[in-house]
C-alpha positions in Angstrom: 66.7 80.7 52.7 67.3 82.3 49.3 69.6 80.1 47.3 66.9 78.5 44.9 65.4 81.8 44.2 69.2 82.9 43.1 69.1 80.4 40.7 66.7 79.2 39.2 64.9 82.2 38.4 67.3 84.0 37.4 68.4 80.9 34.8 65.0 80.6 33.7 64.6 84.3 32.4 67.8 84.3 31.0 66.9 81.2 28.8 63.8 82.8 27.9 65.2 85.9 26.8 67.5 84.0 24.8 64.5 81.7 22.9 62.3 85.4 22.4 65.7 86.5 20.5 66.4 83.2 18.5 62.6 83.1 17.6 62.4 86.8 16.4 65.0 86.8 14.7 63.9 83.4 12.8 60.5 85.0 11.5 62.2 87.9 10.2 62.4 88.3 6.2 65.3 87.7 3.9 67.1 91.1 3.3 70.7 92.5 3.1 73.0 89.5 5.3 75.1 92.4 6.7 72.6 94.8 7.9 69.9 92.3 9.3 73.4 91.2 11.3 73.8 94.2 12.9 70.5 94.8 13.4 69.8 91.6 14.7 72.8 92.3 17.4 71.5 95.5 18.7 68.3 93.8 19.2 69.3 90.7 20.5 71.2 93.3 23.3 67.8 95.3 23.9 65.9 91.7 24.4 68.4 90.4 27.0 68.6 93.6 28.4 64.5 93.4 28.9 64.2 90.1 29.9 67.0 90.5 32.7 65.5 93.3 34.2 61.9 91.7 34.1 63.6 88.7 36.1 65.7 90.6 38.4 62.4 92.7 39.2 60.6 89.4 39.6 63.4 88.1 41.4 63.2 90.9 44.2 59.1 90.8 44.6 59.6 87.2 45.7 62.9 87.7 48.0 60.8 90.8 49.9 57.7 88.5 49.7 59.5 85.3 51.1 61.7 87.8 53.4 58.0 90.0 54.9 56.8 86.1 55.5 60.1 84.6 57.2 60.3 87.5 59.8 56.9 87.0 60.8 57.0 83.4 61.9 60.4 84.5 64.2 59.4 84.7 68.0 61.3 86.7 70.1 64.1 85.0 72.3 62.9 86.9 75.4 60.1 87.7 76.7 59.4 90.7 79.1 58.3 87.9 81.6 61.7 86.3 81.3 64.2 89.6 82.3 65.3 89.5 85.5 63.7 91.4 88.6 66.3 93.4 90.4 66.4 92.3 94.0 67.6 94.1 96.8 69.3 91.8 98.9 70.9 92.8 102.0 74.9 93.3 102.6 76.8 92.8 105.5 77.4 96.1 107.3 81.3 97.5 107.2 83.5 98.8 109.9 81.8 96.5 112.6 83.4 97.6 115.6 84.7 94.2 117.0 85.7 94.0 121.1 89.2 93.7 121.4 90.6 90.8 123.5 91.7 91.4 126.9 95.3 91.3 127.7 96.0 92.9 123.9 99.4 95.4 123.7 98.4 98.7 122.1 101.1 100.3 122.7 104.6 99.7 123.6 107.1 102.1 124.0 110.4 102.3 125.3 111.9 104.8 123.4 115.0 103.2 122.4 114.2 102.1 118.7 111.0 104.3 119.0 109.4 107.8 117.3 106.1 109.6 118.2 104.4 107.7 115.6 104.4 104.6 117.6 102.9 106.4 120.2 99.9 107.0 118.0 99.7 110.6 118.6 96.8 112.4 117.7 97.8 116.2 119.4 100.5 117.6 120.9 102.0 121.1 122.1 105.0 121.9 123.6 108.3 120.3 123.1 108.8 117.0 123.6 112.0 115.2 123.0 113.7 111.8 122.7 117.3 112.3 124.2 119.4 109.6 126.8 119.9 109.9 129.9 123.1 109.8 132.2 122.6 106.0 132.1 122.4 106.3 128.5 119.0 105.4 128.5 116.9 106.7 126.3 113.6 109.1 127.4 110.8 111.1 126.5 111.3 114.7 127.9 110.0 118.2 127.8 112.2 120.4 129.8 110.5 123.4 131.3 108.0 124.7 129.0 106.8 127.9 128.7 103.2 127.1 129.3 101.7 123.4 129.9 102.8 120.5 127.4 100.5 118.2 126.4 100.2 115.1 124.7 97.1 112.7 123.3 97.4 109.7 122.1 95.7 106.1 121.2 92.1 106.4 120.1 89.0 107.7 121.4 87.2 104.8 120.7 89.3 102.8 123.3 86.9 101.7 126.6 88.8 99.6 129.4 93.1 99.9 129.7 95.7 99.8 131.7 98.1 102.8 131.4 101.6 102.4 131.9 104.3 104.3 132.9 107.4 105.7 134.5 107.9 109.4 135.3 110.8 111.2 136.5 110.6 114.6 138.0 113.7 116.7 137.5 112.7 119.8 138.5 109.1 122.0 139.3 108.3 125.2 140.1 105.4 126.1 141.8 102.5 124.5 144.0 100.5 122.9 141.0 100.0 119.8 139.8 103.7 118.5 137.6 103.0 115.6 135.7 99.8 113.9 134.7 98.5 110.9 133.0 95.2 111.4 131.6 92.9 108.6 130.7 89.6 108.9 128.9 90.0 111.6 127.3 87.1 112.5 124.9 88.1 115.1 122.4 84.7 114.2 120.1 83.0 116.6 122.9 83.0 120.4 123.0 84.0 120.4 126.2 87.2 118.0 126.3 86.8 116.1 129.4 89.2 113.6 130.7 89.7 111.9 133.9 93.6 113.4 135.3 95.8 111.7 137.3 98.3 114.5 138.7 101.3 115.0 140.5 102.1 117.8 143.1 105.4 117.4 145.0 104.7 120.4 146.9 101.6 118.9 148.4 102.8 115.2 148.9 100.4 114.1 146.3 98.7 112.1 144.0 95.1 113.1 143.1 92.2 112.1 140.6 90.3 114.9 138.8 87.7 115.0 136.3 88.1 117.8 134.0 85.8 119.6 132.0 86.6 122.7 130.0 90.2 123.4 131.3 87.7 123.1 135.2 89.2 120.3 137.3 86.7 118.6 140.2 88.6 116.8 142.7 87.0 113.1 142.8 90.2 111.5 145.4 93.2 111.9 146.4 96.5 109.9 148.3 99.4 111.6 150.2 102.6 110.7 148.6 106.1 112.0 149.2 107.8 112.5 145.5 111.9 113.1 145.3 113.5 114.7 142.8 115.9 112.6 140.2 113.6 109.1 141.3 111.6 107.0 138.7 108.1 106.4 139.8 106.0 103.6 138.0 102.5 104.6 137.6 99.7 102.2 136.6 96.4 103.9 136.0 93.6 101.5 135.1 90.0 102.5 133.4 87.7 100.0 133.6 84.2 100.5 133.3 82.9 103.0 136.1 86.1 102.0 137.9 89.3 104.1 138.1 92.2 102.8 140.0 95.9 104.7 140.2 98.9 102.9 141.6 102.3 104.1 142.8 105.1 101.4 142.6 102.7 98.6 142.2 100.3 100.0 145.5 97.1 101.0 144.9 96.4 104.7 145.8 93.5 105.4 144.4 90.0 103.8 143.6 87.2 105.6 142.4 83.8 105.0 140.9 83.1 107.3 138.1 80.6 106.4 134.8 80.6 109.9 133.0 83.3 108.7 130.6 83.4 105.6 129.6 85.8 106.0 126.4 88.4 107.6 125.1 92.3 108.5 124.6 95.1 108.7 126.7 97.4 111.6 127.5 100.4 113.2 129.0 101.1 116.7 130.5 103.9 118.7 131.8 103.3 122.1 134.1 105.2 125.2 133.1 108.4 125.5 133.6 109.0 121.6 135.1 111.5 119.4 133.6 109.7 115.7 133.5 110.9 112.8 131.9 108.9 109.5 130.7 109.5 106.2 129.9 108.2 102.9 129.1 104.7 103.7 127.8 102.7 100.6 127.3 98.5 100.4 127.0 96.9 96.7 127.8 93.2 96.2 127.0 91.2 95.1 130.5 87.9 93.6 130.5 84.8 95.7 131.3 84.6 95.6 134.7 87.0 93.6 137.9 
C-alpha cells in the first residue's frame, strides 16, 4: 500500500535538496578557491541534511494520512450476528441399567480352579476355606465357627435367579438352623433383610424365613430328614413375588412374597457346625413363571 510513497518522495526531495545546493552555491561570489570549498561542503551537508528531514517528515504525514484512511474502509470479518449461539442439546443418559437375558451364568463356581473373587464377594466373616475332600475334591468350608459365618455375594441390583448349590453337613450342634442360602438380600436398607432358606437336622427341616434386623418370621416350611456326611443339591429360585426351594431336584417349598424384590445372595454357617459347599452357580430367570 506504501511502496510508491517509499519512492518517489523520498527521490524527489533528495533531488531537490541537491539542485537548492548546486544553485547556492552557483550565485555565490568569487573568493579564496580553498575556503569557499570547504565552506561550500559544510553547507552542501547542512542543505541535504534539511531537505531529508523535510521529506522524511512529509513522507510520514502522508503514510499516517494514507494509513488513518485505509483502516477505515476495513470491515470487520465477523459480525456479533455471525458468532455462534451455544445450544444445549441433550446427551444420552449413562449407566442405563439394561435387563439381563434369561438363562445368563453369573456365577459359576466349582472350586477347583476357583478363589473368592469369582464368587463376587461383597462381605464376609468367619473363616471360610478352599481345601479337598477325601475324594480329592475340592470344597468351600468353614469348620465350626465360633459364632455364625456368613457370606454375601453377587449384587444387590440382581432381581429374578436361580441359586445353586450343594451342601454337606459334617457335623452341628445344637437345635438351630445349620446352613442357609439366603437370597435377596438387601444390604442398601438399615435393616438388612433377606429371604433365608435354612437347615435344621434336629427338626427334620427345611424352612423359609424373612428376616429383618437379625428377627426371622417363619413364611413355610417342609419336613426333611438330613444325614450327616451326604451332599444335598439345593435349588432356590427368586422370581418376582415367587420363592421356590428344592431338595434333590423336588420342590419343597413355594411361597408368595413381594417385599423384596432385589438383591444379593448369601451363605451362612451356625456356630460351631462344620458345613461344606460346592458347585455355586447363579442363572438369571425371567420375572415371573
Amino acid at each position: 500500500m506504501f511502496k510508491n510513497i517509499s519512492q518517489n518522495q523520498i527521490i524527489a526531495a533528495v533531488i531537490v535538496g541537491v539542485f537548492a545546493v548546486i544553485a547556492a552555491f552557483i550565485q555565490r561570489p568569487n573568493s579564496d578557491p580553498i575556503a569557499q570549498l570547504t565552506a561550500d561542503a559544510a553547507n552542501t551537508q547542512v542543505a541535504i541534511l534539511e531537505q531529508t528531514q523535510t521529506a522524511l517528515v512529509k513522507l510520514q504525514t502522508a503514510i499516517f494520512e494514507q494509513t488513518q484512511t485505509a483502516m477505515a474502509s476495513i470491515t470487520p470479518s465477523v459480525t456479533p450476528s455471525q458468532i455462534p449461539t451455544p445450544t444445549n442439546t441433550p446427551r444420552p443418559p449413562t449407566n442405563t441399567p439394561t435387563q439381563i437375558p434369561e438363562g445368563t451364568i453369573l456365577i459359576d463356581v466349582n472350586f477347583e480352579n476357583s478363589s473368592l473373587d469369582d464368587l463376587m464377594v461383597t462381605s464376609m466373616s468367619g473363616l471360610w476355606t478352599i481345601l479337598s475332600d477325601e475324594e480329592n475334591n475340592h470344597v468351600f468350608e468353614v469348620n465350626k465357627p465360633s459364632s455364625w459365618a456368613q457370606l454375601t455375594f453377587g449384587s444387590p441390583r440382581w432381581q429374578n435367579y436361580e441359586f445353586k448349590y450343594k451342601v454337606r453337613i459334617v457335623d452341628y450342634q445344637g437345635d438351630y438352623p445349620v446352613a442357609n442360602g439366603r437370597v435377596r438380600n438387601n444390604n442398601l436398607l438399615s435393616n438388612f433383610p433377606s429371604y433365608v432358606f435354612s437347615i435344621t437336622p434336629l427338626y427334620r427341616g427345611f424352612a423359609l424365613d424373612y428376616s429383618s434386623n437379625g428377627n426371622w418370621n417363619n413364611l413355610a416350611g417342609s419336613e426333611f430328614s438330613f444325614q450327616r456326611d451326604v451332599w444335598y443339591d439345593i435349588q432356590i429360585e427368586a422370581q418376582g413375588s415367587q420363592l421356590r426351594g428344592y431338595i434333590n431336584n423336588s420342590l419343597r417349598i413355594s411361597y408368595s412374597d413381594s417385599r423384596l424384590l432385589e438383591g444379593s445372595i448369601g451363605l451362612e454357617v451356625s456356630p460351631h457346625a462344620h458345613i461344606q459347599f460346592d458347585d455355586i452357580k447363579v442363572t438369571v430367570l425371567s420375572s415371573e413363571k
